[in-house]
N, CA, C and O atoms as a DFTB+ gen file, in Angstrom:
724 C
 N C O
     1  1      46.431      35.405     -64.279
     2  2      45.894      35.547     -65.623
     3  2      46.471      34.460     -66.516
     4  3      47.596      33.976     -66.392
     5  1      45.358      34.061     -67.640
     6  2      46.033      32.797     -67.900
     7  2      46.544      33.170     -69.708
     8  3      45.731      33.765     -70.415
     9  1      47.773      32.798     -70.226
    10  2      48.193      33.122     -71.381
    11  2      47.683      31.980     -72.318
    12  3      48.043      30.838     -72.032
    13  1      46.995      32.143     -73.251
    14  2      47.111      31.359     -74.473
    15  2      48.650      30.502     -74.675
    16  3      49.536      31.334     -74.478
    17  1      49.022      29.667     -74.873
    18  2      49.920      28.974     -75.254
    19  2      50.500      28.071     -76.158
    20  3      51.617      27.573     -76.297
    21  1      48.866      27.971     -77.026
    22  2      49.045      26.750     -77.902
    23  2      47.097      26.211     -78.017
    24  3      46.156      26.226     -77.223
    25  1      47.289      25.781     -79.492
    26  2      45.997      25.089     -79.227
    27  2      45.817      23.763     -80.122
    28  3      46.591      23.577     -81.061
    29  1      44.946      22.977     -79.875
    30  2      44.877      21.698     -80.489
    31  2      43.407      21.806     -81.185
    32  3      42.276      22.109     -80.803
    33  1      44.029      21.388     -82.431
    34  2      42.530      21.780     -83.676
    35  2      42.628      20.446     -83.997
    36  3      43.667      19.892     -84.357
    37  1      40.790      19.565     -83.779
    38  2      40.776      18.642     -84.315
    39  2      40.344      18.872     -85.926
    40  3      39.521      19.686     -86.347
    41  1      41.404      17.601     -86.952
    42  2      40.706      18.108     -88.206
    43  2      39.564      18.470     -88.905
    44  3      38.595      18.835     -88.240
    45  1      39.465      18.436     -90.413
    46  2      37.938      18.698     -90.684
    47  2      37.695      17.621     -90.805
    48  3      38.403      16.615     -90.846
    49  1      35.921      17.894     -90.917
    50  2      35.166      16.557     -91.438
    51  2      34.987      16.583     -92.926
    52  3      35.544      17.404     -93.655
    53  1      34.327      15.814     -93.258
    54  2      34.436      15.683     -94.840
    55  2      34.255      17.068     -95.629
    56  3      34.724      17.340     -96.733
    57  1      33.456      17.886     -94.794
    58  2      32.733      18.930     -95.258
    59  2      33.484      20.215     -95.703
    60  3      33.086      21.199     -96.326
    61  1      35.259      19.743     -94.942
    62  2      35.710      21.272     -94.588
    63  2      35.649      21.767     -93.374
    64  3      36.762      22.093     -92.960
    65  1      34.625      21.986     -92.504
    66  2      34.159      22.125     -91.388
    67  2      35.117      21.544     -90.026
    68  3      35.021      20.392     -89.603
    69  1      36.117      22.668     -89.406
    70  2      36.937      22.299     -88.264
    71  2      35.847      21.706     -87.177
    72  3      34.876      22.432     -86.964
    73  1      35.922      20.428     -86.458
    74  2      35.511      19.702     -85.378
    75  2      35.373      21.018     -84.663
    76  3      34.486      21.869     -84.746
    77  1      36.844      20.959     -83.695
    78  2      36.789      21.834     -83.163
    79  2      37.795      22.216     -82.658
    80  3      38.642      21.377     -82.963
    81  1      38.565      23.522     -81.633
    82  2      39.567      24.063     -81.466
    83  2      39.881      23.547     -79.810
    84  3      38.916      23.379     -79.064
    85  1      40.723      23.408     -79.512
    86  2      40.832      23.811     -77.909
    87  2      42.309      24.877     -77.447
    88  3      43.438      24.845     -77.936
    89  1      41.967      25.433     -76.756
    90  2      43.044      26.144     -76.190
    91  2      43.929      25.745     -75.011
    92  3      43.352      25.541     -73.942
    93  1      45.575      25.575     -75.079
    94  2      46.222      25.183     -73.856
    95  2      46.656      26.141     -73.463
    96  3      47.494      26.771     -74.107
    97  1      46.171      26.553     -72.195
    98  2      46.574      27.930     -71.184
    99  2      47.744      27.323     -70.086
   100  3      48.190      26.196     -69.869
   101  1      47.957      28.468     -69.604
   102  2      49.554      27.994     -68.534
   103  2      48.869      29.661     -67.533
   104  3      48.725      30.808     -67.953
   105  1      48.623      29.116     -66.263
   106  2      49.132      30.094     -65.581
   107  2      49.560      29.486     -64.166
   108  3      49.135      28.482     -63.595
   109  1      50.779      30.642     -63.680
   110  2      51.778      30.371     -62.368
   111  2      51.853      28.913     -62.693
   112  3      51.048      28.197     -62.097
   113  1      52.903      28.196     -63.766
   114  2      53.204      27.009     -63.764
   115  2      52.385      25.857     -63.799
   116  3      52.883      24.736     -63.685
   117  1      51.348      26.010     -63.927
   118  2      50.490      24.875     -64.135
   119  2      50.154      24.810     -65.636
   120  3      50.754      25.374     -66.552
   121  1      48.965      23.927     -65.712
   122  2      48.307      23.783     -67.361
   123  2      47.173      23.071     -66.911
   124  3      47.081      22.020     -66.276
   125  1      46.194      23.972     -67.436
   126  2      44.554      23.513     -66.978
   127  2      44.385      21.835     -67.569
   128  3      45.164      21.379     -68.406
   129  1      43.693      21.352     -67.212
   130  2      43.234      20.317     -67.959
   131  2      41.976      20.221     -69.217
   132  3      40.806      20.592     -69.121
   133  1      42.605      19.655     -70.280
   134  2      41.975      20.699     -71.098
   135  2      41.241      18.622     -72.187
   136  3      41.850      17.552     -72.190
   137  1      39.972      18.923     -72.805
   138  2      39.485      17.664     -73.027
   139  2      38.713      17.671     -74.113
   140  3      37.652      18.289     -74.017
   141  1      39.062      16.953     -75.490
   142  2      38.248      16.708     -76.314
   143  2      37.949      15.653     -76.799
   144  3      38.677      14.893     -77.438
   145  1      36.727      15.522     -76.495
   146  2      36.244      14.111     -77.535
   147  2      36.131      14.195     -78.957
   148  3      36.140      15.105     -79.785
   149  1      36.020      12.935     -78.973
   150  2      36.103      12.904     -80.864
   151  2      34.934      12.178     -81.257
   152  3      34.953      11.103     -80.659
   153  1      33.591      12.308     -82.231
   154  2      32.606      11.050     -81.863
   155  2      32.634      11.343     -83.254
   156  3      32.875      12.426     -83.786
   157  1      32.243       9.797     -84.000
   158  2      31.852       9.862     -85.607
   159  2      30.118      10.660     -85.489
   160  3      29.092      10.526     -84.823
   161  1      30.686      11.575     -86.686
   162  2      29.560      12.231     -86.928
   163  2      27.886      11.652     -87.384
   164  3      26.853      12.298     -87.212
   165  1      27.980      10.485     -87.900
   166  2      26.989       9.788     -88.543
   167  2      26.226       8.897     -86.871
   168  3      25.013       8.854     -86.663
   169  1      26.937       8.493     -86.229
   170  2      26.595       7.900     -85.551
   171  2      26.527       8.202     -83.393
   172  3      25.994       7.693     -82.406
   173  1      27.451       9.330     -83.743
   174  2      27.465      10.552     -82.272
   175  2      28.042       9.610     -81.625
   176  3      27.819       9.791     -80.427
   177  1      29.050       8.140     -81.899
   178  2      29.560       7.178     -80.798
   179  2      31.153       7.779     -80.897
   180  3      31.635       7.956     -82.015
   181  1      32.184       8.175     -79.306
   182  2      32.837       8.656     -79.487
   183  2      34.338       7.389     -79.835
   184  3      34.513       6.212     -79.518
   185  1      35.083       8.298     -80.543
   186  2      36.110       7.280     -81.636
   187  2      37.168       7.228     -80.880
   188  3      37.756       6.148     -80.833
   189  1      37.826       8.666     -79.889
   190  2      38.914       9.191     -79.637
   191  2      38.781      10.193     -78.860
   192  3      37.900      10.970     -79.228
   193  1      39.590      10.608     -77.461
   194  2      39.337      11.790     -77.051
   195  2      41.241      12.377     -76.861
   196  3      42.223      11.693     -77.147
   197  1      41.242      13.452     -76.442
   198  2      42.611      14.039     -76.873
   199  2      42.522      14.596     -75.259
   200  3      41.723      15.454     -74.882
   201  1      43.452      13.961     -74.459
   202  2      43.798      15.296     -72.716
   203  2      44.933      15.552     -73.313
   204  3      45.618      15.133     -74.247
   205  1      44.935      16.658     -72.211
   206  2      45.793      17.566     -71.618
   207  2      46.289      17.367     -70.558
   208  3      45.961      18.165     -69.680
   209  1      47.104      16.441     -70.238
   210  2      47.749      16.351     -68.544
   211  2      48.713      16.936     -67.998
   212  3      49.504      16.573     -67.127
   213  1      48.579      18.015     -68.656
   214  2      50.405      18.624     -68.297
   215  2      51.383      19.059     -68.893
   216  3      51.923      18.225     -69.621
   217  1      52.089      20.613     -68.861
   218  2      53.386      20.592     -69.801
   219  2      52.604      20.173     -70.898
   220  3      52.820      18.964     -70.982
   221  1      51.721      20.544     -71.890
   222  2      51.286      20.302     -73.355
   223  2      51.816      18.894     -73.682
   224  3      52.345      18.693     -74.775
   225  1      51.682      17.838     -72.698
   226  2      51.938      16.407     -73.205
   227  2      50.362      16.180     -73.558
   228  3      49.471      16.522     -72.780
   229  1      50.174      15.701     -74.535
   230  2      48.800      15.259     -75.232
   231  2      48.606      13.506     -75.415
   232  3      49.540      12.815     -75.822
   233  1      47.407      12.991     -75.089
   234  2      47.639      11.529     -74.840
   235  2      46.451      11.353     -75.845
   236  3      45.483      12.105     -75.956
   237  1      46.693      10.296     -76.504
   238  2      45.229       9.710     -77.538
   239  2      44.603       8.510     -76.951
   240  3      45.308       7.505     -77.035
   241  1      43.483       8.364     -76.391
   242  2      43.187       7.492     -75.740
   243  2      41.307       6.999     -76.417
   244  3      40.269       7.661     -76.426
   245  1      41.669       5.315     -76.982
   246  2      40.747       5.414     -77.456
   247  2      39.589       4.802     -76.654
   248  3      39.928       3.883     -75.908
   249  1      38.325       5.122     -76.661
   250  2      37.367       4.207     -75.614
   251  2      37.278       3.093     -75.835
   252  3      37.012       2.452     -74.818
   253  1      37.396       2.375     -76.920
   254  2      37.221       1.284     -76.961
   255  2      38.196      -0.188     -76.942
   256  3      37.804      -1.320     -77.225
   257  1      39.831       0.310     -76.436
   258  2      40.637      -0.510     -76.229
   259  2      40.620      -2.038     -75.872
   260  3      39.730      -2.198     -75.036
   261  1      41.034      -2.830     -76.066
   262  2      40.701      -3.968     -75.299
   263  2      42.239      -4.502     -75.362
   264  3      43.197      -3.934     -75.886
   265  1      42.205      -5.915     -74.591
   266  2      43.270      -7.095     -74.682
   267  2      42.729      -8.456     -74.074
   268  3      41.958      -8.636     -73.132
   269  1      43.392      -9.387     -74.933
   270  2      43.310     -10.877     -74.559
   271  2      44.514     -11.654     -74.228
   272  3      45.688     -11.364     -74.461
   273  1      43.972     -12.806     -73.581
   274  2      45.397     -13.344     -73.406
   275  2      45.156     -14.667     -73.406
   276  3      43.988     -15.038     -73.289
   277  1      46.249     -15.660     -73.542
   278  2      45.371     -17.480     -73.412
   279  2      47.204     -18.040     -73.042
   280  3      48.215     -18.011     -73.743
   281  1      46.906     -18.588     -71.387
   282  2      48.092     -19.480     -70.812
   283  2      47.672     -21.004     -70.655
   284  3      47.134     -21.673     -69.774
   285  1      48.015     -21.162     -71.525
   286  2      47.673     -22.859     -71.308
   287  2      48.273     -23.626     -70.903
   288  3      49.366     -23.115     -70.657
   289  1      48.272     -25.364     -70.453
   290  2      48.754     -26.021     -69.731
   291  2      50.187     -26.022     -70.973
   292  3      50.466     -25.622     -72.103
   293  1      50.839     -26.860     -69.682
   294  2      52.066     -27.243     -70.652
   295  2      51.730     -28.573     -71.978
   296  3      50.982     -29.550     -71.955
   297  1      52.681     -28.032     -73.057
   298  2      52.108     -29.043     -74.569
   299  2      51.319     -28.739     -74.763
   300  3      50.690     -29.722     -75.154
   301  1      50.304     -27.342     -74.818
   302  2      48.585     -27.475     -74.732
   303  2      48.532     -25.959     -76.189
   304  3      49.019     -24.858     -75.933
   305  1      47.967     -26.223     -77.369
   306  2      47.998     -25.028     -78.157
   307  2      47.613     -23.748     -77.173
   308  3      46.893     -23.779     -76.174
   309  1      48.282     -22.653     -77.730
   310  2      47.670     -21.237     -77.180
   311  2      47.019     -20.567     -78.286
   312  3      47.477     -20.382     -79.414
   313  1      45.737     -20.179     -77.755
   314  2      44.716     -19.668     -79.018
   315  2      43.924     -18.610     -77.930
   316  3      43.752     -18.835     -76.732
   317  1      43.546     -17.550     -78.588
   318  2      42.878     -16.735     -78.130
   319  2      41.941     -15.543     -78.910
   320  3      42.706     -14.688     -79.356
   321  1      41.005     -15.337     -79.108
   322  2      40.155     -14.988     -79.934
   323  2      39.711     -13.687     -79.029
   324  3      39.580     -13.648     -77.805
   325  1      39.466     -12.345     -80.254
   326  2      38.490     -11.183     -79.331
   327  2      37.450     -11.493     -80.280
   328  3      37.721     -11.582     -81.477
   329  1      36.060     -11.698     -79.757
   330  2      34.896     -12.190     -80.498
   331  2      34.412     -10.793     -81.052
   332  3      34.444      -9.617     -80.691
   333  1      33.908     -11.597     -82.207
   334  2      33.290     -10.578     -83.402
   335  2      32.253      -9.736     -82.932
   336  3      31.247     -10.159     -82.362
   337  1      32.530      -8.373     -83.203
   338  2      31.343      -7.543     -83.253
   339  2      30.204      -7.486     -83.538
   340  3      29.789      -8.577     -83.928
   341  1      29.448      -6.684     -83.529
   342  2      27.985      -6.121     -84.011
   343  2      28.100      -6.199     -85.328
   344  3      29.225      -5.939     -85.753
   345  1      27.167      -6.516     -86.227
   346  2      27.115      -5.787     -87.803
   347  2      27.971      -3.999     -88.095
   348  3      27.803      -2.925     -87.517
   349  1      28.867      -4.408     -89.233
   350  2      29.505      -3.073     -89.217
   351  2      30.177      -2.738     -88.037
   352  3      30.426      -1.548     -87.843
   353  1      30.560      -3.687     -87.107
   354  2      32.030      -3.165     -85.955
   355  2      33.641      -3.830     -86.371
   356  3      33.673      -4.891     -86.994
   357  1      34.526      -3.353     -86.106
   358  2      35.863      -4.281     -86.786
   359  2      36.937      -3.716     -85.550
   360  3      37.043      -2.615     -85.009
   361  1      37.719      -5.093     -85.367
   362  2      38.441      -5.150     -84.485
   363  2      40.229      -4.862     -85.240
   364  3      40.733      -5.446     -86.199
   365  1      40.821      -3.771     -84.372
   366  2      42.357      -3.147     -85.555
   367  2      43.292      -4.126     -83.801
   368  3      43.049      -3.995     -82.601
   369  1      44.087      -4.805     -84.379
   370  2      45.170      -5.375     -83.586
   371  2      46.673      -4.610     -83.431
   372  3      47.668      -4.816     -84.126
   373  1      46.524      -3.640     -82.281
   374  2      47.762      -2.888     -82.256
   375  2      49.285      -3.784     -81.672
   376  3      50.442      -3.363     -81.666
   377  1      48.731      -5.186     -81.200
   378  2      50.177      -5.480     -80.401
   379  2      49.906      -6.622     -80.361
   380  3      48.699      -6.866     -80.341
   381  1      50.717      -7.620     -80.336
   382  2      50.547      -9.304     -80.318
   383  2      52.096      -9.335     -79.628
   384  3      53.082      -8.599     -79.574
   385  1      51.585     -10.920     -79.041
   386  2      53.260     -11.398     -78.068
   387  2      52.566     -12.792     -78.196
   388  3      51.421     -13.021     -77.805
   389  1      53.499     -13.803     -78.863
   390  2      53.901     -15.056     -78.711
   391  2      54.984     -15.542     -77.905
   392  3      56.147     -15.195     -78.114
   393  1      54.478     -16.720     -76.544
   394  2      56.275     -16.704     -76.442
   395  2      55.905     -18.794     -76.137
   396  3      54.946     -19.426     -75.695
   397  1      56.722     -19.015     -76.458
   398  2      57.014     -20.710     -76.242
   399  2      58.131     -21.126     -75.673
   400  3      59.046     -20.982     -76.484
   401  1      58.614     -21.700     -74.389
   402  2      59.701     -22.580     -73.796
   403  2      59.547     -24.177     -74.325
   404  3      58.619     -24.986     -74.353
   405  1      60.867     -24.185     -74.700
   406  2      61.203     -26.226     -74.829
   407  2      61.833     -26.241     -73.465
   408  3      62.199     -25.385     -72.658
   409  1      61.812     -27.561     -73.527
   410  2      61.930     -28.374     -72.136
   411  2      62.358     -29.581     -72.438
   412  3      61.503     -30.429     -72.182
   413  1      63.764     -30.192     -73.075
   414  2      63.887     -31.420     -73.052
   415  2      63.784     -31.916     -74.176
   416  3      64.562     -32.836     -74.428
   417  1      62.630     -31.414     -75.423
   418  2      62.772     -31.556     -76.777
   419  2      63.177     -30.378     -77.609
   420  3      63.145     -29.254     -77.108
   421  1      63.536     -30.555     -78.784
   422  2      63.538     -29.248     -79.690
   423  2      61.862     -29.543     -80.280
   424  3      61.010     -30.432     -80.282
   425  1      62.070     -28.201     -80.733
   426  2      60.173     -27.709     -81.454
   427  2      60.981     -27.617     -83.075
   428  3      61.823     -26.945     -83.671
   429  1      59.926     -28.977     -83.305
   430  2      59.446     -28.652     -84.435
   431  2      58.809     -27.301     -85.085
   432  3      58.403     -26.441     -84.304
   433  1      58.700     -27.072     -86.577
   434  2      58.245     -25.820     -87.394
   435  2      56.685     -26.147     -86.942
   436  3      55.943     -27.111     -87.132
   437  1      56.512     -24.582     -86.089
   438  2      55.750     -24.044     -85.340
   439  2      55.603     -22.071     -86.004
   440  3      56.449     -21.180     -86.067
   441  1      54.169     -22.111     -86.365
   442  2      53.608     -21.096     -86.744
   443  2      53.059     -20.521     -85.582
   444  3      52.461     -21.134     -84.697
   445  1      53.407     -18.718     -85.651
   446  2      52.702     -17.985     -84.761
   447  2      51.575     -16.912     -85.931
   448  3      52.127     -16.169     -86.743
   449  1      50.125     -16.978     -85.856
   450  2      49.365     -16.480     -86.893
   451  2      47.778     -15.656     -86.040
   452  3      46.975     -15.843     -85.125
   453  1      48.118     -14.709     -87.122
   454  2      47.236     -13.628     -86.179
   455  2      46.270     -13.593     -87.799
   456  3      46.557     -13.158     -88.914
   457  1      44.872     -14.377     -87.160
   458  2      43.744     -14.035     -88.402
   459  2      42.480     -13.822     -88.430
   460  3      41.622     -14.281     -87.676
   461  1      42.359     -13.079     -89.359
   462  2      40.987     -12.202     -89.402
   463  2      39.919     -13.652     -89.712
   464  3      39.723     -14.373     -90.691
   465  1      39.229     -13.577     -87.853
   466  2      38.280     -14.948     -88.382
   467  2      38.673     -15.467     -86.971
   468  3      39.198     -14.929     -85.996
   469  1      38.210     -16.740     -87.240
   470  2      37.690     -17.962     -85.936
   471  2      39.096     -19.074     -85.696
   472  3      39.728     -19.371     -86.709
   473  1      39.398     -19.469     -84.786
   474  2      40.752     -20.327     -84.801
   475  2      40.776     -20.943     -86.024
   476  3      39.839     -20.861     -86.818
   477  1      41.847     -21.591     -86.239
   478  2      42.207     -22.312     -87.286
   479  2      41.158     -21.996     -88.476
   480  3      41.071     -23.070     -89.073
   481  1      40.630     -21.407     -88.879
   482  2      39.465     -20.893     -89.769
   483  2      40.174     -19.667     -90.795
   484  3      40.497     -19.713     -91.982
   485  1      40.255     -18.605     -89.808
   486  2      39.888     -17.534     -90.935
   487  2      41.161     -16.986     -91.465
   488  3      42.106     -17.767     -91.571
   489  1      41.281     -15.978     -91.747
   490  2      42.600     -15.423     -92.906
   491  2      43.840     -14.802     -92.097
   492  3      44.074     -13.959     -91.232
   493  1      44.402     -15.614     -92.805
   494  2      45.606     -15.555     -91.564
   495  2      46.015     -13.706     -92.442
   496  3      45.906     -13.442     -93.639
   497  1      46.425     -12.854     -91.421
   498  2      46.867     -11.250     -91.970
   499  2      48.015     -11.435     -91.681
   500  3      48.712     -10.737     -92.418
   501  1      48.700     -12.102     -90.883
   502  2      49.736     -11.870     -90.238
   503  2      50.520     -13.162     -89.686
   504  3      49.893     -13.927     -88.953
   505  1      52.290     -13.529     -90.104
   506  2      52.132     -15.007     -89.348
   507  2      54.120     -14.991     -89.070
   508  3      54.877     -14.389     -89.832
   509  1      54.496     -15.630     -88.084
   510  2      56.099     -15.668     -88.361
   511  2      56.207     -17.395     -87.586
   512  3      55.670     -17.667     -86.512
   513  1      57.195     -18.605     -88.609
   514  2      57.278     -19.847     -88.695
   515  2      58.867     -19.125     -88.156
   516  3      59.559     -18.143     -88.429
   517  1      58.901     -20.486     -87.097
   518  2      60.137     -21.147     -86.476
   519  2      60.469     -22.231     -86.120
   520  3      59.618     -23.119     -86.177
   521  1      61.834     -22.552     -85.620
   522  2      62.444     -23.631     -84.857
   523  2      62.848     -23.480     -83.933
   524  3      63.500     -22.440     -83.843
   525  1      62.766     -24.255     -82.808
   526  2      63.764     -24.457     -81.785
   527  2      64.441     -25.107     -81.173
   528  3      63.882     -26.013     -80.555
   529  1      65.691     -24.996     -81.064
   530  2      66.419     -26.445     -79.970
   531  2      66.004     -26.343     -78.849
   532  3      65.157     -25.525     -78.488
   533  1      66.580     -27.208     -78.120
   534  2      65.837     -27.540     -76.457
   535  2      66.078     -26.618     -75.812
   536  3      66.584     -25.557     -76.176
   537  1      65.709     -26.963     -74.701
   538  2      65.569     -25.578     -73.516
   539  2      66.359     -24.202     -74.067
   540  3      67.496     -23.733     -74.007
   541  1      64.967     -23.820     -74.680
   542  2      65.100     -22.497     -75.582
   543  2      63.808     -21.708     -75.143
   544  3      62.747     -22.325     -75.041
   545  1      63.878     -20.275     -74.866
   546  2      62.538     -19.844     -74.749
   547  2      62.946     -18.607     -76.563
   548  3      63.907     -18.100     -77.141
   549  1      61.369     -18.730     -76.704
   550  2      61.053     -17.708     -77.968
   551  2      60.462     -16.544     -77.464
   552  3      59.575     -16.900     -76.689
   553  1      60.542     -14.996     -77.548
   554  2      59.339     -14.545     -77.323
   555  2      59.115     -13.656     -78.913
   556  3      60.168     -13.072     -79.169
   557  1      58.501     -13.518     -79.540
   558  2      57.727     -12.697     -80.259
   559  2      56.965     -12.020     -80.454
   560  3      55.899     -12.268     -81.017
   561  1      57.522     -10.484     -79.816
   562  2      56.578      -9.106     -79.830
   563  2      56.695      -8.148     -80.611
   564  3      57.707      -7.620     -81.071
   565  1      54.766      -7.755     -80.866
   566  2      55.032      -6.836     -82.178
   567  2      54.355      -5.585     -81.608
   568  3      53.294      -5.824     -81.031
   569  1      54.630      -4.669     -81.635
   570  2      53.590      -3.214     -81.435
   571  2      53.850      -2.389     -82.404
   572  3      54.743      -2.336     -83.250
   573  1      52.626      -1.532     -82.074
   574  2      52.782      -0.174     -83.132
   575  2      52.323      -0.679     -84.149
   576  3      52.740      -0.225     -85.215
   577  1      51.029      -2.097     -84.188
   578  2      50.652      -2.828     -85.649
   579  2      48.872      -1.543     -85.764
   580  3      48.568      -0.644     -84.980
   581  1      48.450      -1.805     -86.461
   582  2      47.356      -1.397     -87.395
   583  2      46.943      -2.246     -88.062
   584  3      46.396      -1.805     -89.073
   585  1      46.943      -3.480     -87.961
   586  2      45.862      -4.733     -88.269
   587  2      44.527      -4.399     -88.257
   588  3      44.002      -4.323     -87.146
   589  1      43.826      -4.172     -89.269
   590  2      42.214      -3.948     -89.117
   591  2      41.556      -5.570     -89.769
   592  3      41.974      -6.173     -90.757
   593  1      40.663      -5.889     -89.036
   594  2      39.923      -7.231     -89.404
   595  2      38.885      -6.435     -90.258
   596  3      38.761      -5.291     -90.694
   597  1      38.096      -7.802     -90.281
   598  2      36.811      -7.695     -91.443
   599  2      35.153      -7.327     -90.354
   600  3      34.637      -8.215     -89.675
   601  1      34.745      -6.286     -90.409
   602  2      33.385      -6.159     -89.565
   603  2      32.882      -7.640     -89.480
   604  3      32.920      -8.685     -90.130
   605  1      32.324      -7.072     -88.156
   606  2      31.298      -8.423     -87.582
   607  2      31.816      -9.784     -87.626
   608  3      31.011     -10.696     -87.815
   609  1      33.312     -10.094     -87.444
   610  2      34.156     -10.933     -87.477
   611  2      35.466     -11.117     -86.632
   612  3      36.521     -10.532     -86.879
   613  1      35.197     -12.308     -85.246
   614  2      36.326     -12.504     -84.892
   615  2      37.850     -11.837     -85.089
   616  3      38.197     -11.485     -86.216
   617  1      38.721     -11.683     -83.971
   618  2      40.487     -11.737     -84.203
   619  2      40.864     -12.485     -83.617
   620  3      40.558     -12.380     -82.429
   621  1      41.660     -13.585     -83.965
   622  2      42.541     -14.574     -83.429
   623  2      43.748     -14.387     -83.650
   624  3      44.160     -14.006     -84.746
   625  1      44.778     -14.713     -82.269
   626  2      46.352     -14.884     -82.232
   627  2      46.477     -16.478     -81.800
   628  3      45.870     -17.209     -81.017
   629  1      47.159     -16.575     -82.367
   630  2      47.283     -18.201     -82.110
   631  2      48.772     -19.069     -82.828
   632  3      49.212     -18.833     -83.953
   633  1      49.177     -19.779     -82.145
   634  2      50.425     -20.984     -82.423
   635  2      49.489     -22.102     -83.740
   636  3      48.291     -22.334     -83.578
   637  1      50.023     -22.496     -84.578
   638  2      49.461     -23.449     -84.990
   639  2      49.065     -25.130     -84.695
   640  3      48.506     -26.063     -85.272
   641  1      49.582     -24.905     -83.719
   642  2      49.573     -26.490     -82.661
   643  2      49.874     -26.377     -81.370
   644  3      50.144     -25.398     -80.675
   645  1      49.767     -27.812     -81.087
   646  2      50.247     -27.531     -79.437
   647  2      51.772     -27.410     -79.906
   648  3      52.042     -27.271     -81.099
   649  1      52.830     -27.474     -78.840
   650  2      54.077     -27.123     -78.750
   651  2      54.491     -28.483     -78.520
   652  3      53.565     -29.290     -78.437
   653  1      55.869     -29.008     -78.374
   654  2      56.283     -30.604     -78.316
   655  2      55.846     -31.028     -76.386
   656  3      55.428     -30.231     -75.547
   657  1      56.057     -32.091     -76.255
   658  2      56.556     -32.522     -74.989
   659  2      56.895     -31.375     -74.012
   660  3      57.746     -30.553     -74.353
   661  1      56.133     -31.251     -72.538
   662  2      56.545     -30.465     -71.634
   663  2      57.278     -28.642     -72.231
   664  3      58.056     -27.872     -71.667
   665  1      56.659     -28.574     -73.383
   666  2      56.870     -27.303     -73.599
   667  2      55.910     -26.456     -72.862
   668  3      55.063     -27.011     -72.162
   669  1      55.967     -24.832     -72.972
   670  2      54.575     -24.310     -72.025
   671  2      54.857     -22.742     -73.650
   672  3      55.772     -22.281     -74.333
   673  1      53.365     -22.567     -73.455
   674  2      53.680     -20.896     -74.433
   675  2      52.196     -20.098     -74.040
   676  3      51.230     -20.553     -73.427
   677  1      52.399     -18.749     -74.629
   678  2      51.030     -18.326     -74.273
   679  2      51.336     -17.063     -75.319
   680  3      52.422     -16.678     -75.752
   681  1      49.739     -16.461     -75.618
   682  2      49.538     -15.797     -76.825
   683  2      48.523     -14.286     -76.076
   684  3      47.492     -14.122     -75.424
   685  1      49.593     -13.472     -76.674
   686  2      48.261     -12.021     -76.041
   687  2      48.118     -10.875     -77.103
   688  3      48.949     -10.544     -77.948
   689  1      46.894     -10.353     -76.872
   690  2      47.408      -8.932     -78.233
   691  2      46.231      -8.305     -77.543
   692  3      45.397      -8.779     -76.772
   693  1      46.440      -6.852     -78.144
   694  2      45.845      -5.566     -77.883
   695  2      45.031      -4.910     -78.886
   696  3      45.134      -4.992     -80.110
   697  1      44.169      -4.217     -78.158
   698  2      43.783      -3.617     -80.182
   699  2      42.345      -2.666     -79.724
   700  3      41.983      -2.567     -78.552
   701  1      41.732      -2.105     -80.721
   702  2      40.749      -1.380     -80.643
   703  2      39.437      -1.777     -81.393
   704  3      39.472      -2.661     -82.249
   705  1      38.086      -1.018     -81.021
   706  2      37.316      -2.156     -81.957
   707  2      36.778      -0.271     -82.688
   708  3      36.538       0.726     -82.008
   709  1      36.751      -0.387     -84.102
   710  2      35.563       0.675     -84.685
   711  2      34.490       0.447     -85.641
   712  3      34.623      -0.513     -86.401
   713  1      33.328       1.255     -85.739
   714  2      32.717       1.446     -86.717
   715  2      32.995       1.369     -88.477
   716  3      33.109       2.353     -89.207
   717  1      33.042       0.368     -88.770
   718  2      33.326      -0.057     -90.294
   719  2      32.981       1.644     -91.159
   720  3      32.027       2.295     -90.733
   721  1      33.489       1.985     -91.864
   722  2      33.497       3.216     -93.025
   723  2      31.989       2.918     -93.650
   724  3      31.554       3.612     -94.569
C-alpha cells in the first residue's frame, strides 16, 4: 500500500488557478516515478518539466537546453555564437568558460565578452579584461548566470582578439532558449 508522502504543486497562473498537484508516494522503499510538465499556457509549448527519481530528489530539466563551444587554432580569436531565434524566442546564458594559455609571450589586455547580438556587433551584457605573463594558463568560469538576450537575436561568448604568438584559448557557454513575455 502506497503512503502519501509529500506533494509537488506547480504554481498559479496568472489567474489564481493551481497548474497542478502531484503526489510523491513511497511504498516497501521505493518512490514511484512521478512527472510533470510545465507548458506556457498561451502557446501549449512545454517550458519545464519537474521528475521524481528517487528519495523525493526533484530535478528541473528544461527542454530546451543547449551548449556551444569554439577551439581554435593556436593565436586564432575564439568566438562562438548560439544563432538567433524565431520572432519572439530569446536565448538566457546559464554558464560561460573562457580559458587562454601563453606560450613564450605575455598577453596583452585581452577582453572576455558575452553579448546580446552577432560577434563583435552586439551589446556586450557581460565582460572580464586581463593580463598575462608568459606561460600562464587563464581559465574563467561562470555558472548559475541568468543572462537573458534580446528575442530573435543571436548570443555570443567571445575573446576580443586573437591571443599573442603561439598562444591557444577556447570559449563555451550553456543556456536555454524561451518564449519572449
Amino acid at each position: 500500500m502506497a503512503v502519501t508522502e509529500g506533494s509537488v504543486q506547480v504554481p498559479p497562473d496568472s489567474t489564481g488557478k493551481i497548474i497542478d498537484t502531484n503526489e510523491l508516494t513511497r511504498a516497501a522503499q521505493t518512490v514511484e516515478r512521478q512527472n510533470i510538465s510545465i507548458a506556457d499556457p498561451e502557446t501549449d509549448v512545454a517550458i519545464a518539466a519537474v521528475v521524481n527519481v528517487g528519495s523525493y530528489a526533484l530535478q528541473t530539466v528544461r527542454p530546451t537546453d543547449w551548449s556551444v563551444k569554439h577551439v581554435p587554432a593556436a593565436a586564432t580569436q575564439a568566438t562562438i555564437s548560439k544563432a538567433a531565434g524565431a520572432a519572439g524566442v530569446q536565448h538566457v546564458c546559464t554558464s560561460l568558460m573562457g580559458v587562454i594559455s601563453t606560450v613564450g609571450t605575455a598577453q596583452t589586455v585581452l577582453v572576455l565578452n558575452l553579448r546580446d547580438g552577432a560577434s563583435g556587433a552586439g551589446t556586450i551584457v557581460w565582460s572580464q579584461q586581463f593580463i598575462l605573463p608568459v606561460n600562464t594558463t587563464l581559465v574563467i568560469a561562470q555558472s548559475n548566470l541568468n543572462i537573458i538576450g534580446t528575442a530573435a537575436t543571436a548570443m555570443t561568448l567571445e575573446f576580443s582578439a586573437a591571443g599573442v604568438a603561439d598562444s591557444v584559448c577556447s570559449v563555451s557557454m550553456t543556456g536555454y532558449t524561451i518564449t519572449a513575455p
